[in-house]
C-alpha positions in Angstrom: 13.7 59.8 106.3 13.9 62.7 103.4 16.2 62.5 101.1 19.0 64.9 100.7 18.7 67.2 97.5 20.9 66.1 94.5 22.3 66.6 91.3 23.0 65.2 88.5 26.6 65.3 87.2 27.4 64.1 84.0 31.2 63.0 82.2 32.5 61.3 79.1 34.6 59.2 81.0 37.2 56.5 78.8 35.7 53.1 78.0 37.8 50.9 80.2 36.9 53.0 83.4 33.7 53.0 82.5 33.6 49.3 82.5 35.8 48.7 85.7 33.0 51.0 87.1 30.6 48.4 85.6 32.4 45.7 87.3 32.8 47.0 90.9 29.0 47.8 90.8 28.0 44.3 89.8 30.7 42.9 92.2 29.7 45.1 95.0 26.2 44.2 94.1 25.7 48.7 94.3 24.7 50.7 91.1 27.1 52.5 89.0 26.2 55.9 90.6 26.8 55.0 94.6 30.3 53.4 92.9 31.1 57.1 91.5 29.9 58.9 94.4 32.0 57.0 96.9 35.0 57.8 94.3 34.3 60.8 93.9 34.0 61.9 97.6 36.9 59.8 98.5 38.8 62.0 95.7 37.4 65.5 97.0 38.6 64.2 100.5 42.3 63.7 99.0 42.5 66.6 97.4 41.1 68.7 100.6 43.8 67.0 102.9 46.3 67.7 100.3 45.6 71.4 100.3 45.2 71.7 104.3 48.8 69.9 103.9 50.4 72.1 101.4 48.8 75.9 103.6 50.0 74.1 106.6 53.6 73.4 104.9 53.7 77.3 103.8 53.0 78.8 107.2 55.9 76.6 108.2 58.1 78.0 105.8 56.9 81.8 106.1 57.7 80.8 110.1 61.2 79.8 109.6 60.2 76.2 110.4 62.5 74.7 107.7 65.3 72.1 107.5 68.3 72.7 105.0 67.8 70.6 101.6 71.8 69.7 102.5 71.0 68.6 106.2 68.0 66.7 104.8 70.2 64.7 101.9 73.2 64.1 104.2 71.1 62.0 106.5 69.3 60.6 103.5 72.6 59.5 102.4 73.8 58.0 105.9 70.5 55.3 106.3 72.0 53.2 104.0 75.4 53.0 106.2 76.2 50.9 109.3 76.1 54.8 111.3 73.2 56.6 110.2 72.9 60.4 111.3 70.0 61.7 113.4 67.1 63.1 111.8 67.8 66.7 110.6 65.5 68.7 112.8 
């Protein structure tokens, strides 16, 4: 099976992450680098979602699709009564 191409990344990363990085690996029984990698692509997957999340919340807004801040905090206020209000929609 060939090997995909790679490269080498380097950071000066704070001691004490450095060795909790240390520990995983050993407890995980993986070397330091598959431990960054699967950070790291978990991290690039976050921030990806997070910015499909924040386009698809602006074409909502340039659409109209909005609910009044007001709406939103009056039924906010009402969960913590016996009658809560319908969500604001």
């Amino acid at each position: 099976m060939p090997h995909a191409e790679t490269k080498v990344i380097t950071a000066h990363v704070p001691l004490p992450l450095a060795e909790k990085v240390d520990q995983l690996a050993m407890r995980l029984e993986r070397s330091r680098g598959w431990i960054v990698k699967q950070a790291l692509a978990a991290w690039i997957d976050q921030e990806e979602e997070r910015s499909r999340l924040t386009r698809e919340a602006l074409d909502d807004v340039d659409a109209g699709r909005v609910i009044d801040h007001q709406a939103v905090q009056a039924w906010a206020d009402s969960l913590a009564t016996s009658n809560p209000l319908p969500v604001p929609r």
